[in-house]
C-alpha positions in Angstrom: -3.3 -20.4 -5.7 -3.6 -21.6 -2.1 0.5 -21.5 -2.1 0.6 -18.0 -3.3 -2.0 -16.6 -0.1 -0.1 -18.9 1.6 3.1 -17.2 0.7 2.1 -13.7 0.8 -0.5 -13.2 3.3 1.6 -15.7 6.0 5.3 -16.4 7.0 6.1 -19.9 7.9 3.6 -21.5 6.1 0.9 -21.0 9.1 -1.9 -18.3 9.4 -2.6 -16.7 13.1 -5.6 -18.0 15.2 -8.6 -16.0 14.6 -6.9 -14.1 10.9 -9.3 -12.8 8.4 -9.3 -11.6 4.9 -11.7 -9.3 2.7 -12.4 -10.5 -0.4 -15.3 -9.1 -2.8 -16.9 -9.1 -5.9 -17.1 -5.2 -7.8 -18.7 -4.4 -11.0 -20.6 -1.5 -11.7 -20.8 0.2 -8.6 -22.1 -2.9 -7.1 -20.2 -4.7 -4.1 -20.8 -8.7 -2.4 -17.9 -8.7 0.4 -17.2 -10.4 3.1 -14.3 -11.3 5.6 -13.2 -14.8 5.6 -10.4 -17.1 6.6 -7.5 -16.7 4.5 -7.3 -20.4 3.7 -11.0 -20.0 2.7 -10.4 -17.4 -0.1 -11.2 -19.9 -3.1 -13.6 -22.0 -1.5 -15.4 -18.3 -0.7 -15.2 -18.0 -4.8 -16.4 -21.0 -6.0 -19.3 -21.3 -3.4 -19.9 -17.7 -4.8 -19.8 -18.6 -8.3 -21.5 -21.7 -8.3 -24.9 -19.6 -7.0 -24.7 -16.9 -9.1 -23.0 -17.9 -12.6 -23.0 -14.1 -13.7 -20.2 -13.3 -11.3 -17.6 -15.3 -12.7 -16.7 -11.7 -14.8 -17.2 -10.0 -12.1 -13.9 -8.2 -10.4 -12.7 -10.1 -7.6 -10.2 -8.5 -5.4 -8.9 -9.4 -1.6 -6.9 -7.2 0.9 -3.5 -8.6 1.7 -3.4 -7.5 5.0 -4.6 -9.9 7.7 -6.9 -8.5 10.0 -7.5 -9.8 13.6 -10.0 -8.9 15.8 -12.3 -10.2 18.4 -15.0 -11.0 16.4 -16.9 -10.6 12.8 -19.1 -8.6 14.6 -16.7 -5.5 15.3 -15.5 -6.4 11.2 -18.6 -5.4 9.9 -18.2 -2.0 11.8 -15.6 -1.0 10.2 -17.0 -1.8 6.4 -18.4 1.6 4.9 -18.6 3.7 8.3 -16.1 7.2 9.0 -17.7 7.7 11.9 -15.8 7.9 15.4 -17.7 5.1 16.8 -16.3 3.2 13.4 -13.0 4.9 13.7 -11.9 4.1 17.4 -13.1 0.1 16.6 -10.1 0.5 13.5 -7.8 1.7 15.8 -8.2 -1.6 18.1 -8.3 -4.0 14.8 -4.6 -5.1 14.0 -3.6 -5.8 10.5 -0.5 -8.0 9.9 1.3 -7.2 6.7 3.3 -10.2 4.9 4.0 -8.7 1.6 4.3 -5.2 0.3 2.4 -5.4 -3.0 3.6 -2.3 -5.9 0.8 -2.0 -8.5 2.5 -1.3 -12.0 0.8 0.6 -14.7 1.1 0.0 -18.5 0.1 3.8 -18.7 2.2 3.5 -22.3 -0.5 1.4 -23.7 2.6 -0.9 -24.5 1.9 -4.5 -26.3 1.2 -7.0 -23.7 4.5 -8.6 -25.0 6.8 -5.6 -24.2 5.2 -4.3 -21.3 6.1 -8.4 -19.7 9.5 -7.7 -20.9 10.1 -4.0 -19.8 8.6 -5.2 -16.4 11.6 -8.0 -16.1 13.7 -5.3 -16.8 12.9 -2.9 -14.0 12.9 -6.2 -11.9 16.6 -7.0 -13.1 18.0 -3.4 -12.5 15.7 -2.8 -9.5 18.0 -3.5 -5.6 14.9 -5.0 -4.4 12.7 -8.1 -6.0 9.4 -9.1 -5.6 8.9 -13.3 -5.5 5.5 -12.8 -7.8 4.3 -11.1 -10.3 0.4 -10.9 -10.8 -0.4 -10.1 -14.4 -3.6 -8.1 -13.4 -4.8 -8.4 -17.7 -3.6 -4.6 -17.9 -0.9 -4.1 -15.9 1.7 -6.0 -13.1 1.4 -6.4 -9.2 4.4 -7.1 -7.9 4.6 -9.2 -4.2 8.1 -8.3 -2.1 7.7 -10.8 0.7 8.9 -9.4 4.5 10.5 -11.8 6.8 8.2 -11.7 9.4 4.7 -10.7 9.8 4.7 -7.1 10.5 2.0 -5.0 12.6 0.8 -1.9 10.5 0.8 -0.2 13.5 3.9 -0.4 15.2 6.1 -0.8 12.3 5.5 2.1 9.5 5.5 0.2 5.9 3.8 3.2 3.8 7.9 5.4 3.8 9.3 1.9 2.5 6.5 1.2 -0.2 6.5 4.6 -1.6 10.2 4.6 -2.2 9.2 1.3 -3.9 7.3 2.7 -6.1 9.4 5.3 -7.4 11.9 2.5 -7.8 9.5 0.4 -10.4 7.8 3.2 -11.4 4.8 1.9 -9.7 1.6 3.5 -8.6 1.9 5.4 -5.3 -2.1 6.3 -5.6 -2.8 2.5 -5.3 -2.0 3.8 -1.7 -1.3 1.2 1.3 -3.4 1.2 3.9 -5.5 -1.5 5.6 -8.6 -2.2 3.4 -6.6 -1.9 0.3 -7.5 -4.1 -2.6 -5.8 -6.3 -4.9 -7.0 -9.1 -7.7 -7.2 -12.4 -7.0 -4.9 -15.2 -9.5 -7.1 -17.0 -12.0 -9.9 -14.6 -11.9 -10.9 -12.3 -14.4 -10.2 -8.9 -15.5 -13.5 -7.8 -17.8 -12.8 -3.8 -17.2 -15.1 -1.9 -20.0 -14.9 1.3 -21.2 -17.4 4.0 -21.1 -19.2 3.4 -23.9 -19.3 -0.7 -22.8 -16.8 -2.2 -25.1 -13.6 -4.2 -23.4 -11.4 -2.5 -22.2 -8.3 -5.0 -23.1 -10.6 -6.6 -26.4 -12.2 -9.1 -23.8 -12.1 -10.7 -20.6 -8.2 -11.2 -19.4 -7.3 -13.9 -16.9 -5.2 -12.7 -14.0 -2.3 -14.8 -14.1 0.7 -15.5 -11.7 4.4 -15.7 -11.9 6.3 -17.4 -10.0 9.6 -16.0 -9.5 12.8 -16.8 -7.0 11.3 -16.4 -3.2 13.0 -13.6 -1.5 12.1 -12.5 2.1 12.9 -8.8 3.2 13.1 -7.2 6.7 11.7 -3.7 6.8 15.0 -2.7 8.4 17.1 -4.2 5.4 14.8 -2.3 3.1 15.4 0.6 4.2 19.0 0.4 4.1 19.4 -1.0 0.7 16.8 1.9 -0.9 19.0 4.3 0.9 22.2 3.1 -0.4 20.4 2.7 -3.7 19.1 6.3 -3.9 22.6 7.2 -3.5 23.8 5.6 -6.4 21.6 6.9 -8.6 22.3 10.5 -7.0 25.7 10.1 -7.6 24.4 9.2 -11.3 22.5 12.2 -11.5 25.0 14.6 -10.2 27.9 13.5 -11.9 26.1 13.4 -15.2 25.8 10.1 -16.2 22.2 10.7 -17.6 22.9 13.0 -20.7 20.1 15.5 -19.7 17.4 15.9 -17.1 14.6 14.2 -19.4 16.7 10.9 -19.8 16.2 11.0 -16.0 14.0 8.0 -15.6 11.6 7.7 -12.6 12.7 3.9 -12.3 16.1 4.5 -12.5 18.2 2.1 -14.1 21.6 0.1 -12.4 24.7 0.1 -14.4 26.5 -2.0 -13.0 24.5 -4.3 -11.5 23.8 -3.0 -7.6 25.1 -6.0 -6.2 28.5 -5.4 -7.5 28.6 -1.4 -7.1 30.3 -0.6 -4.0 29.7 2.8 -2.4 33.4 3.5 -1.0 33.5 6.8 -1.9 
């Protein structure tokens, strides 16, 4: 796990002086949060969990957005306030981005087996891949690494993940922003329904894939989505899909999009 956050959160291996994480528990309306050191992420969980036993079913999520600031102090502002006092310290907090993370639905209700293999297949057709996949017990969360840390704000990500989304079908509502959450590996997902029962027949563990590491810059994704939209507008027009319903939101690459060439 420490090679994933390790992976994702930093580039090069080494996090920033002074970089923080939030993590935090969530179940039933109920929060325990905190910002911590991103290299401190699992020691934050066990020292958690070995207090209070109960919350080793509870939901436990971290943002994958490092945040630097001056001090925990100005943090703790910024948790649970919309006020101007709160907004004006957000604007001075920077957030370095490492990974864009698309959050994958099985809205289908698909078998856990085919929803795994229909998510390889939007990652095979897709012009873009992620390095991991996080099996989040009822869906995928998929990690595209960036080349370079990237300040949130002075380099705009949201354009590039949205188009990402369409691409794997992905949810754009899971929106990207700075105190955005996302499960931790090797936790547990124990989402109920209304009337209590599992949601997903019992407590799923979040696992991880590891997949072939890939590192992106923002500026070569947002030439290869361009080129990519193209294609399949070219698809589209020329009427390659047989009718507007076989139209597929996650459009699919025949040939492969490495070895279509655009010399039209």
């Amino acid at each position: 796990v420490e090679e994933f956050f390790r992976e994702v959160l930093a580039v090069g291996g080494e996090y920033p002086a002074g970089a923080k994480v939030r993590v935090g528990f969530y179940w039933g309306g109920q929060s325990i949060e905190d910002f911590v050191a991103p290299d401190q992420i699992v020691s934050w969980w066990y020292a958690a969990v070995s207090r209070y036993p109960d919350l080793v079913f509870w939901h436990f999520f971290y943002n994958p957005i490092l945040t630097l600031s001056d001090g925990v102090a100005q943090l703790e502002l910024l948790r649970g306030r919309k006020d101007r006092a709160a907004r004006q310290l957000r604007s001075g907090v920077k957030g370095l981005v490492g990974s864009l993370v698309l959050d994958v639905d099985n809205d289908r209700n698909l078998p856990p087996d085919i929803f795994r293999l229909e998510i390889k297949r939007r990652i095979a057709e897709a012009p873009i891949k992620p390095s991991y996949i996080v099996w989040s017990g009822g869906g995928a969360q998929l990690y595209i690494l960036l080349d370079r840390l990237v300040d949130e704000s002075q380099e705009k990500l949201k354009p590039i993940y949205d188009e990402l989304c369409d691409i794997y079908g992905a949810d754009r509502g899971a929106a990207y922003y700075r105190l955005y959450m996302r499960r931790v590996p090797y936790s547990w997902n124990a989402k109920r329904n209304k009337d209590g029962s599992y949601k997903y027949g019992g407590p799923k563990l979040v696992e991880i894939e590891k997949l072939e590491t890939v590192r992106y810059s923002p500026e070569f994704l947002r030439e290869k989505i361009k080129q990519y939209k193209h294609y399949v507008n070219l698809k589209f027009k020329f009427q390659i899909f047989p009718t507007c319903s076989h139209y597929p939101s996650y459009p699919r690459l025949s040939p492969p999009f490495s070895l279509f060439h655009l010399d039209l």
